[in-house]
N, C-alpha and C positions, 0 to 999 in steps of 0.2 A: 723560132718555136722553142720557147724557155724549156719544156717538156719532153721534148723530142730529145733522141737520143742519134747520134750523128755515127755512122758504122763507116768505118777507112780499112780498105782491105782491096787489092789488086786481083784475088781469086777470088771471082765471081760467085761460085757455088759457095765460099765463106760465108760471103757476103748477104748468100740468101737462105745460108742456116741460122745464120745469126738475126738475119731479120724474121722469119718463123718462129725463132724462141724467143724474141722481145715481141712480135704481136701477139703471139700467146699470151703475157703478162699485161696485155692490153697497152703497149709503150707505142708512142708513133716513129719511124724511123726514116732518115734519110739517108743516103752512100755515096761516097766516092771511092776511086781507084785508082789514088795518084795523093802524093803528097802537096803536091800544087792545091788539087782539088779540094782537098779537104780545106787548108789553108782557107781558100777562097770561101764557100762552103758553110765553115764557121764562124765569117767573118760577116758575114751575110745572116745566115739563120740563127746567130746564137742559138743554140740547142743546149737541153742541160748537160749535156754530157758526150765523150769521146771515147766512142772505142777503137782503139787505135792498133792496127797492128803495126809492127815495128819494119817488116822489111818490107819496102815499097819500091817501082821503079825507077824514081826521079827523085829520092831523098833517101834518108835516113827519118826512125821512128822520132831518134833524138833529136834530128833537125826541127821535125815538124812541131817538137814539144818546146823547143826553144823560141820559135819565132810565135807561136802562139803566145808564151809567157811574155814573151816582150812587147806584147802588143795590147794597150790598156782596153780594148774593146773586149777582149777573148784570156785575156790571161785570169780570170777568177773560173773559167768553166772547168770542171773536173777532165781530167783524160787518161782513162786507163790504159796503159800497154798492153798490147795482147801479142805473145810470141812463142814459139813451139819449142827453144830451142835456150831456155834461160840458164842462166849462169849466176852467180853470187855478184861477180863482176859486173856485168849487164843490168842486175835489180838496182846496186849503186850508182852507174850511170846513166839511168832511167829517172831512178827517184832524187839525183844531182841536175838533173836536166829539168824538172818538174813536176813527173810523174804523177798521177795524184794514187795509183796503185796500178799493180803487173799481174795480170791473168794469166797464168799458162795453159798452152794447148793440151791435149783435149778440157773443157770446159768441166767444172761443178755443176750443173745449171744453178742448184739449190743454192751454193754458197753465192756464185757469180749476181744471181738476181737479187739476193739479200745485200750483196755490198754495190748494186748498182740506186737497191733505194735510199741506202744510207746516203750514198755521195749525194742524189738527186734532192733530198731532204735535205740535206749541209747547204747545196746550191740553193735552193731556194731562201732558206733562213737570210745566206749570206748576201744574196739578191736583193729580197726584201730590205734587210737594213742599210746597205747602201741607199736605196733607193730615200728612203724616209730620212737618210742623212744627207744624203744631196739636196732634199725638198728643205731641210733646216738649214742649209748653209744659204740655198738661193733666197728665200724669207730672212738673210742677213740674223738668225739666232743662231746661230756658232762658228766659229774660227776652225780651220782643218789644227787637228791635234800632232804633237810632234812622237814619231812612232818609237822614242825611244823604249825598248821594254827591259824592265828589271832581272833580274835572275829569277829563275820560276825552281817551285819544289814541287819534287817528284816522291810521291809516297809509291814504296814496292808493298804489296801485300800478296804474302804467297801462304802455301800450308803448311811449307816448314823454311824456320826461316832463314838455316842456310840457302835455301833457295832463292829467297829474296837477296839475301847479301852476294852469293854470285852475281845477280840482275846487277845489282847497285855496282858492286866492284868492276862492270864492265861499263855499263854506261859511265860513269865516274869520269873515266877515260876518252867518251865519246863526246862527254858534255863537261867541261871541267868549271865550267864557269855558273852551273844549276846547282841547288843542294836537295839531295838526292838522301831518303830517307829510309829505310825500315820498319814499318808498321802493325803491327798483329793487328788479326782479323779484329780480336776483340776491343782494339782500341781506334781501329776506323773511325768509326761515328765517333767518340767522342773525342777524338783528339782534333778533328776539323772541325770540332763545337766549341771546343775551345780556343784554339787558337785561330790563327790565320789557315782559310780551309787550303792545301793544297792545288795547285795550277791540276795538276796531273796525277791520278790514282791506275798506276799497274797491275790489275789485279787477275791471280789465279782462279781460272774459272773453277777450278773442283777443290774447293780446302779442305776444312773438315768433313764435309761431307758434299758428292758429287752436284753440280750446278749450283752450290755455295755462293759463288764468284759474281754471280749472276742477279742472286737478291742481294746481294753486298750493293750491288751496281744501282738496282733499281733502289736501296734505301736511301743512298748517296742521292740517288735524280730527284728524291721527294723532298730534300734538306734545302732551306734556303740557303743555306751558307755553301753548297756541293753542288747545285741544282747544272752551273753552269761550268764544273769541272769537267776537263780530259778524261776519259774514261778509256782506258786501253785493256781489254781482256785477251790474257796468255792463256793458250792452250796449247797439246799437241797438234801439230800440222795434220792428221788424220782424221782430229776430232771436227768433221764440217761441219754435222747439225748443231753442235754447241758454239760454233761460230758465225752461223748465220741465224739464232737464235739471238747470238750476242748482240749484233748488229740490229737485227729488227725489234730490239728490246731500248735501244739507243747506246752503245758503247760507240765512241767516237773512231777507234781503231781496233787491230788486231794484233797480237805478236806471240811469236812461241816461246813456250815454255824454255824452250833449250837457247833463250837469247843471249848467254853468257859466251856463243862462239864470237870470234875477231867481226866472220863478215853480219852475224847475226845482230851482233851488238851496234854496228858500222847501222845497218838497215833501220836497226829498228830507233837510233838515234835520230835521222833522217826523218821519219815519219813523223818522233813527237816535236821536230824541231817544226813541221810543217802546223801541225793540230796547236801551238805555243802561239803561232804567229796566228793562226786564223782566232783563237781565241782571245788575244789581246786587240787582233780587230777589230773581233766584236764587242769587247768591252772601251772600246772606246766611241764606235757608233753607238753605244746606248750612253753614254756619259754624252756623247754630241745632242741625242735623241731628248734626255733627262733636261739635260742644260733650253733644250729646245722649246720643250713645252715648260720648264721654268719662266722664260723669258716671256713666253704668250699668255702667263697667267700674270706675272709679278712685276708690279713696278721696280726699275731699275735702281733709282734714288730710294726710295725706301723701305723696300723688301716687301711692302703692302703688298695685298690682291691688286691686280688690274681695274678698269671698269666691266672687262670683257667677262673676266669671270665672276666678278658680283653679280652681274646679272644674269647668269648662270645658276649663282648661288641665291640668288633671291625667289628664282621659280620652285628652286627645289624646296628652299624653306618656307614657300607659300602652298604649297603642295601639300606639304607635312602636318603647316600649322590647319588646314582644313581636313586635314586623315583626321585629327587625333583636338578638332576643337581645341587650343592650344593658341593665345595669340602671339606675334613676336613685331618686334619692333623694328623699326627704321628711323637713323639720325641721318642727316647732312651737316655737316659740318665745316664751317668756312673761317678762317683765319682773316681779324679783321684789318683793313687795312695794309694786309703784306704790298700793294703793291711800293708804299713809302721804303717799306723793308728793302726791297731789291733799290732801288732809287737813290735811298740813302746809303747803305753797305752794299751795293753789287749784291749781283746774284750769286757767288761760290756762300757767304751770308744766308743768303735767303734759300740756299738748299739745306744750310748748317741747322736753319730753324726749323725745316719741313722735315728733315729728319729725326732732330729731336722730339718736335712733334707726334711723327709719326710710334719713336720708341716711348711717350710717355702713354699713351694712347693703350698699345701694347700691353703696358705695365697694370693699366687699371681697369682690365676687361678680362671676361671670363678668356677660357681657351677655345673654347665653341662660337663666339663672339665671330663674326665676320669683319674685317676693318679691310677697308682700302682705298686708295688714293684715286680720286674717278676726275680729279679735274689737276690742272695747275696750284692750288690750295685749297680744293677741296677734298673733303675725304667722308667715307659713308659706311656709315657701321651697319650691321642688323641682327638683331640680339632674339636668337630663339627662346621661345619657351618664357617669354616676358610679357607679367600687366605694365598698363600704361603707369601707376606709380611709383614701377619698379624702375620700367625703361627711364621715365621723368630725373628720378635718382641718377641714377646713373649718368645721366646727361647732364645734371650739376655737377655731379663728381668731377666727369672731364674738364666741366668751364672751369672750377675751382682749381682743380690742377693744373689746368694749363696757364693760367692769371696767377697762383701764388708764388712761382719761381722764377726769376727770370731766365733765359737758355745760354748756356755756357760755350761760348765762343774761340775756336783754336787760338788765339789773340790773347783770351783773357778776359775781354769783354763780357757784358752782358745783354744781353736783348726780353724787355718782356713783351710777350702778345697774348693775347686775347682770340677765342672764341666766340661764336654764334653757331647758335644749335636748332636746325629744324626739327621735329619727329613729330612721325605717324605711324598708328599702330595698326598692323594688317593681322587677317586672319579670322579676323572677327567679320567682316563683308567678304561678299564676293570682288572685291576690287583686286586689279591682276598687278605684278610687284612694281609695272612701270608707272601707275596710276597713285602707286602708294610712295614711290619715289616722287611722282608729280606732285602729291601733298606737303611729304616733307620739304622740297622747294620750297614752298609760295610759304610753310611754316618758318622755313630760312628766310626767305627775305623779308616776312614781319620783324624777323627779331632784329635785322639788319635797319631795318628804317623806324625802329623805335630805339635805338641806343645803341643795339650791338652789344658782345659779351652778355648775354642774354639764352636762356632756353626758349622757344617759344613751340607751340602743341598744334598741330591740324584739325582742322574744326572735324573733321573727320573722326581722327584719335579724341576728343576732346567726347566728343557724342558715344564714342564705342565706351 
């Protein structure tokens, strides 16, 4: 139950306050009373999340955080510690064990159920793009990526900024291998506009003026370039409602103001060490994701459109060209004779030539132009917003260029070839873009059984 929220607690009546204040929030819950159980439990119901209290009969909290981490089914679900009795020592132990954060008793409710949707919102996100990354590796479009990550920068922004340079001076220490910066409010935005945006933005929730820290945050969430930044907002430990504010506004974490102590600084390194890793996760399922639907639209050998998506692209441009009376066109075009090409030079040759092809093709077409490779040497353009004398032109231009040069071979060599050009022009009938591709065919194979290197018109296009 991806949704569900898992309660582990040995005392009973815990166990059925805590489920009373998450059915209140409308959240479904399950329970155990043992650290076996839960183990079990969550291994079975993946639930989004674990509220975990730490002292249990038959384990330890940290046991139970450790074998869940290590265990590839259950180690991405959040699990919060929940214990009465917390220590500086115990937050470090918890959140070195895997923590994903530590409740203490008696509860916030307010702050508790704002940082219970963030984490369930993290889990999801993080759910989801695994999932769509696993569906891109099994359809063989991407390779698992190597997890090394670089050093990440940490922009402090506070309202005075020694205050910032404390933060910095302490972490420095905690992280010595990040470079760790000093920021004024006033130069946030535009210094992640310019340069490379920050991994991680620190930021004081009240600067110049109270809840400051908070439109800081949300201007950064609107920025392409910050959209997908760490977002950690400091407060006083006192201050709830501006931290569950923070949180249901989208800040990634929490930390206090007063982080420049030893265990404070210790804690609060921990946390962005965790938010580092989960963000280079994700930017690399979406580099997997990217690379994904790359592969499903683009032929490999020549960077062209696929077939899949021209014809895609050709409904939409047949769509259009009848919104807006507008005709556009369609070539086929075949390269004549390549099969001697491969026969005589090998095929590593006869890709040498499809590629250059493909880039002269490139060179002498609009950028709106659609071109792509729909067969083994065939390839099929379709040119919006084009009359037939325009498309006609045009479709010289390619024979001409591709017959006046011959193509330049790693060798030294030269190879010349030759075109044949079907086209029909759609837009002008009700004909649907398979029907106007079917024209341009039978236009291709006239020009194929009259000489070859040749334009030849669709009685169709010819009539329009």
């Amino acid at each position: 139950m991806a949704g569900s929220i898992l309660i582990v607690d040995d005392v009973s009546t815990n166990r059925i306050v805590l489920k009373a204040m998450l059915s209140g929030a409308r959240y479904t819950t399950c329970q155990a009373a043992s650290g076996a159980e839960a183990l079990a439990l969550t291994a079975v119901e993946q639930p989004g999340l674990v509220l975990l209290d730490v002292d249990l009969p038959d384990m330890s909290g940290i046991e139970v955080i450790k074998r869940l981490r290590a265990d590839p089914t259950t180690r991405r679900i959040p699990v919060v510690a929940v214990t009465s009795h917390t220590t500086p020592e115990m937050r470090l132990n918890l959140l070195h064990a895997g923590a994903t954060d530590i409740l203490a008793k008696p509860f916030n409710e307010l702050l508790m159920l704002a940082r219970l949707r963030s984490l369930l919102r993290e889990h999801g996100t993080d759910a989801e793009f695994a999932l769509r990354e696993a569906t891109c590796r099994e359809l063989g479009f991407a390779e698992a990526r190597c997890e090394f990550s670089p050093p990440a920068r940490i922009a402090m922004v506070a309202a005075q900024a020694d205050t910032a340079l404390r933060w910095k001076t302490a972490l420095v220490q905690q992280m010595p291998g990040d470079r760790i910066e000093v920021i004024g409010q006033e130069n946030a935005l535009t210094r992640a506009t310019r340069n490379a945006a920050p991994d991680i933005f620190v930021i004081e929730a009240d600067l110049a003026r109270p809840g400051e820290g908070l439109r800081l945050m949300s201007e950064l969430r609107s920025r392409a370039e910050t959209r997908n930044a760490v977002i950690v907002i400091a407060t006083s430990p006192s201050a709830v409602e501006t931290q569950a504010t923070a949180l249901d506004l989208g800040a990634n974490e929490l930390a206090s103001t007063n982080l420049s102590t030893p265990f404070m600084a210790q804690e609060t390194a921990l946390r962005l060490r965790r938010q580092l890793q989960r963000k280079h996760a994700l930017e690399r399922q979406r580099e997997t994701l990217d690379e994904g639907l790359r592969l499903a639209m683009v032929d490999p050998l020549t960077g062209l459109y696929n077939r899949r998506y021209a014809s895609t692209h050709l409904t939409r441009l047949s769509e259009h060209a009848l919104r807006t009376k507008r005709p556009f066109a369609v070539m086929l075009l075949d390269l004549d004779r390549f099969k001697s090409v491969n026969d005589t030079f090998g095929h590593s040759v006869g890709d040498e030539v499809l590629t250059a092809v493909a880039s002269r093709l490139r060179g002498n077409l609009r950028p709106v132009d659609l071109i792509a490779r729909i067969g083994g040497e065939e390839f099929l353009v379709a040119m919006p917003d084009t009359s037939l004398p325009e498309a006609r032109a045009a479709a010289e231009r390619l024979r001409r260029v591709i017959e006046s040069t011959p193509i330049p071979l790693h060798d030294g060599r030269g190879i010349s070839v030759t075109i044949s050009v079907g086209l029909a022009l759609g837009g002008t009938t009700r004909d649907t873009p398979q029907q106007l591709v079917d024209q341009a065919d039978s236009a291709l194979l006239g020009a194929k059984s009259t000489g070859r290197n040749q334009v030849n018109v669709a009685r169709a296009g010819t009539a329009a």
